[in-house]
C-alpha positions in Angstrom: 5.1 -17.7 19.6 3.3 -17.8 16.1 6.1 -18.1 13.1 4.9 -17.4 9.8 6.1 -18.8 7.2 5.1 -16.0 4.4 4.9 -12.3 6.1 2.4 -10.2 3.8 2.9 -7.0 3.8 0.1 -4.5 2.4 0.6 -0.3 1.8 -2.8 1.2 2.4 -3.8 5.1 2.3 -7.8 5.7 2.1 -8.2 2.4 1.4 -11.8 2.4 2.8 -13.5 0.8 -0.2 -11.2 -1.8 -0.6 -9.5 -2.9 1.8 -11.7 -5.4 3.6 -12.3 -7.4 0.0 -8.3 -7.6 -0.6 -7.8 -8.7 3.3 -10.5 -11.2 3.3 -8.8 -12.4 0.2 -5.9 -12.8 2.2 -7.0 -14.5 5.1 -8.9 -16.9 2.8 -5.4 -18.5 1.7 -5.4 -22.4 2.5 -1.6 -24.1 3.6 0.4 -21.5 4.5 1.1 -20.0 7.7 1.5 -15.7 7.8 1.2 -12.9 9.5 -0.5 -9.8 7.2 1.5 -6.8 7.9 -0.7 -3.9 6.7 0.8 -0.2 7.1 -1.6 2.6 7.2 -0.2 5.8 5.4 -1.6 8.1 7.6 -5.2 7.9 5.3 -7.8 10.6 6.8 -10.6 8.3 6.1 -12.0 4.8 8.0 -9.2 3.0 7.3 -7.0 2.8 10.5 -10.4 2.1 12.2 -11.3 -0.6 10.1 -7.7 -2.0 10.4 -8.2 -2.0 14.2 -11.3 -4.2 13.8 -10.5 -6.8 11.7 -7.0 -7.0 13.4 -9.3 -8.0 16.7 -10.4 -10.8 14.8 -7.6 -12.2 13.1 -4.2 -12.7 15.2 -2.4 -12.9 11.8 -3.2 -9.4 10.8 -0.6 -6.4 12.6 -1.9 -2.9 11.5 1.0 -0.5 11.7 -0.2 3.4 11.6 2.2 6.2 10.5 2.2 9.4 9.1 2.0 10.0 5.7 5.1 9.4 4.0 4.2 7.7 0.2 3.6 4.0 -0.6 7.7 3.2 -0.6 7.7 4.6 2.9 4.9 2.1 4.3 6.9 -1.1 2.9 10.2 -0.1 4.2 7.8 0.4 7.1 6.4 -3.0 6.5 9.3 -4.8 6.0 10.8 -4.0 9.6 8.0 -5.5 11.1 8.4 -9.1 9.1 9.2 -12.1 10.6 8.4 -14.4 7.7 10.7 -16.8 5.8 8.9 -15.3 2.5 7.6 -12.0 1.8 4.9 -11.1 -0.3 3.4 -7.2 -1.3 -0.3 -6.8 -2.0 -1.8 -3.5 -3.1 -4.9 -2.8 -1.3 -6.9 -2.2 -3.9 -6.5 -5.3 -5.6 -7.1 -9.2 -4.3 -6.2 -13.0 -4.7 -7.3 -15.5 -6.0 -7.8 -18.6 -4.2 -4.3 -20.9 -4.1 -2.2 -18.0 -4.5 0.0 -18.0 -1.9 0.3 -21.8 -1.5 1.3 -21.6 -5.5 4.0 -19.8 -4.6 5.6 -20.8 -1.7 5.4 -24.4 -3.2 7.2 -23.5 -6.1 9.9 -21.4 -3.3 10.1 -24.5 -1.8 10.8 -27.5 -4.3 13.4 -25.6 -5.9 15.1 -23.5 -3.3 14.2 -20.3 -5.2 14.9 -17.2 -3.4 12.3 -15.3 -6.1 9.4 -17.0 -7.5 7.6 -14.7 -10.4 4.2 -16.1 -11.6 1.2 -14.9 -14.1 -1.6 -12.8 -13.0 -5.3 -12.0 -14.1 -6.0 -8.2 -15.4 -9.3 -7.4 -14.5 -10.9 -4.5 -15.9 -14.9 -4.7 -14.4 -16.2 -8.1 -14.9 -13.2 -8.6 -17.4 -10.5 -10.7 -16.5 -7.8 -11.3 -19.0 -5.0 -13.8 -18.0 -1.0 -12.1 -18.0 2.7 -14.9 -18.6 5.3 -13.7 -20.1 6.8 -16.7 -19.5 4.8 -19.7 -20.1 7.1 -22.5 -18.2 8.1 -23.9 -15.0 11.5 -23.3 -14.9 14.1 -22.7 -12.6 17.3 -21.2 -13.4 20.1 -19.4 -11.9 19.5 -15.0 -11.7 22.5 -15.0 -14.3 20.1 -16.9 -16.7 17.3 -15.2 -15.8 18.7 -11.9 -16.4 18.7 -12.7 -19.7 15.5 -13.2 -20.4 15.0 -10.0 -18.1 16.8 -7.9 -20.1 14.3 -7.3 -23.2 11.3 -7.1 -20.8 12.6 -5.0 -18.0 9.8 -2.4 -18.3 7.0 -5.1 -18.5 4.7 -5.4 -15.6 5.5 -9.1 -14.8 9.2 -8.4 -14.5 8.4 -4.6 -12.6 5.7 -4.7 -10.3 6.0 -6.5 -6.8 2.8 -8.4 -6.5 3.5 -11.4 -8.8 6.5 -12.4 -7.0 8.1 -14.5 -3.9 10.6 -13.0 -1.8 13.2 -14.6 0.5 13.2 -12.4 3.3 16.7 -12.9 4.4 18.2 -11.6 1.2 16.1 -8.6 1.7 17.5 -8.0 5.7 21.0 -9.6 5.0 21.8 -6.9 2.3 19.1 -4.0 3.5 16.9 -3.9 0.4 14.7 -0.9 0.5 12.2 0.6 -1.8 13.4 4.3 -2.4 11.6 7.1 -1.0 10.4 9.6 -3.8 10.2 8.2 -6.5 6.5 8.9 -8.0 6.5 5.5 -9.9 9.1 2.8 -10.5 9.8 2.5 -7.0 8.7 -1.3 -7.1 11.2 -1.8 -10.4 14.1 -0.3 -8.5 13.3 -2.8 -5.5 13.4 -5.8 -7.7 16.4 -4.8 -9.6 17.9 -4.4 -5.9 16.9 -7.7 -5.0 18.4 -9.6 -7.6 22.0 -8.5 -7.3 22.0 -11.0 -4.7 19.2 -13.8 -5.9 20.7 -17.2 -6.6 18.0 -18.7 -8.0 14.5 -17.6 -9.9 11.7 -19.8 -10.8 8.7 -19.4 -13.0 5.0 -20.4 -12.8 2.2 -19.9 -15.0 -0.2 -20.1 -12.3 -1.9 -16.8 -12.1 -1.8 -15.7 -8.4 -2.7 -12.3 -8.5 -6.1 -10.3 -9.6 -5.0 -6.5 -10.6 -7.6 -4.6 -10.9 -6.7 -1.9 -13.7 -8.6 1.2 -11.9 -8.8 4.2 -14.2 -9.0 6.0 -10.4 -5.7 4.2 -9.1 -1.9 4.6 -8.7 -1.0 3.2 -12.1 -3.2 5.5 -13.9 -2.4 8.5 -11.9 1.0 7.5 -12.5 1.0 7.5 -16.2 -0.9 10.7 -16.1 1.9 12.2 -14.2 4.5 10.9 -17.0 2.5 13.2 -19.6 1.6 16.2 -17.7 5.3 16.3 -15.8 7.4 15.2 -19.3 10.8 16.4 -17.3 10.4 14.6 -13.6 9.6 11.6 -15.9 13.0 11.5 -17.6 14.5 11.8 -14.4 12.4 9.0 -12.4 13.5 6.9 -15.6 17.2 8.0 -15.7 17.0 7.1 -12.1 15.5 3.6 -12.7 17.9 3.1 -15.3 20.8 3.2 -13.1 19.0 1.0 -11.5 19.1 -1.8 -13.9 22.5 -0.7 -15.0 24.0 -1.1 -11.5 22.5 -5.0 -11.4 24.1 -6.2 -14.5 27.4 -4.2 -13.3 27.4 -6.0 -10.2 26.5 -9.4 -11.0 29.4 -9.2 -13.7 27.1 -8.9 -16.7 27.2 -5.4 -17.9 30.0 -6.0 -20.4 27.6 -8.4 -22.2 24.3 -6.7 -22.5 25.1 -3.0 -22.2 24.9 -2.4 -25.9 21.3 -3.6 -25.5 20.3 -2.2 -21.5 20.2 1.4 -22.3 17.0 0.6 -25.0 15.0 0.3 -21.4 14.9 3.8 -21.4 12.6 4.0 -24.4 10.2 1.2 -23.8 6.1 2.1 -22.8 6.6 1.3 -19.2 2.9 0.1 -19.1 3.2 -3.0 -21.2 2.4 -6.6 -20.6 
């Protein structure tokens, strides 16, 4: 039987539009064996259909239908089906660039990281603007890292999902799950989950993602949400807060930062 080495998985709900460009994208990635888990959210558009078919010609991609249940919902979804080493999410609307993966898993690899986090390319129509928040090629230990996490928690490169290498035995050994519900931040909690158990954390400047910054998409809708809902806001970030307070607690580290932790709830979570 086919074992992947890197099990993608990819949340889709009336992804007509787009989902062909980010899977072809994808399956265009050169050196590494996967399988591309892609979970349908119960869209009521082409997309299951056009799942079907390109799933007939690619042995790699598993298309997973269920009913709608939110994007946190299709990953936990995702991430039973994975038989990958790695794990890497990709948001339908968005694609990578060639390399990608291979950059990664290379960097997973040489330095027995169980979390790789890399740059990534903002592209805003035939703009495309280049993202690092850290401009090295470390590797450290999460203790380390968690310092430099601290003062950037609500950046995108620390938050988001999508610039990162996971190892997926971490994630099955101590049931890491994205939480159902949450409107935004979901992907934030997840990492913070993940790392009360990483080891070790590298860094790459290669950019291996292309987010396309859709006035139409989730991030946007997101944000809107934060103004026009100023209460379920404070309680989605009181929730994620908790969040990040319960991985320093647990890794031994709250005593040292936690005069400096609570300033998370009072950062623009849509900074670079």
């Amino acid at each position: 039987m086919f074992q992947p080495v890197v099990s993608v998985v990819i949340p889709v709900y009336n992804g007509e539009k787009a989902i062909q460009a980010c899977l072809q994208s994808v399956q265009a990635q050169q050196g590494v064996e996967m399988e591309i888990i892609v979970v349908d959210d119960g869209s009521t558009d082409a997309t299951w259909s056009i799942l079907q078919q390109l799933a007939q010609k690619d042995e790699r991609i598993l298309p997973i239908h269920q009913e709608n249940g939110g994007v946190s919902a299709a990953r936990n979804r995702g991430l039973q089906a994975c038989r990958g080493e790695y794990i890497r999410f990709v948001d339908a609307d968005d694609v990578l660039p060639e390399g990608s993966m291979l950059a990664l898993l290379e960097k997973a690899r040489q330095n027995g990281s169980d979390l790789v986090i890399a740059g990534y390319n903002e592209v805003v129509g035939p703009m495309r603007s280049p993202r690092c928040l850290r401009k090295c090629e470390s590797t450290m230990s999460c203790d380390e890292m968690l310092k430099h996490f601290n003062p950037w928690s609500n950046s995108f490169y620390y938050g988001v999902l999508w610039n990162k290498l996971f190892r997926r035995s971490i994630i099955e050994e101590n049931q890491v799950r994205f939480i159902s519900g949450l409107h935004w931040g979901e992907d934030f909690a997840f990492v913070c989950r993940y790392l009360v158990k990483a080891q070790r954390v590298s860094y790459t400047q290669a950019l291996v993602y292309d987010y396309q910054r859709n006035p139409k998409g989730m991030t946007i809708k997101q944000f809107l949400s934060c103004i026009s809902h100023p209460l379920a806001n404070c309680r989605i970030k009181w929730q994620l807060f908790q969040e990040l307070k319960k991985l320093y607690v647990q890794r031994g580290l709250y005593a040292k930062y936690r005069w400096t932790l609570w300033i998370y709830l009072f950062r623009a979570t849509l900074t670079n």
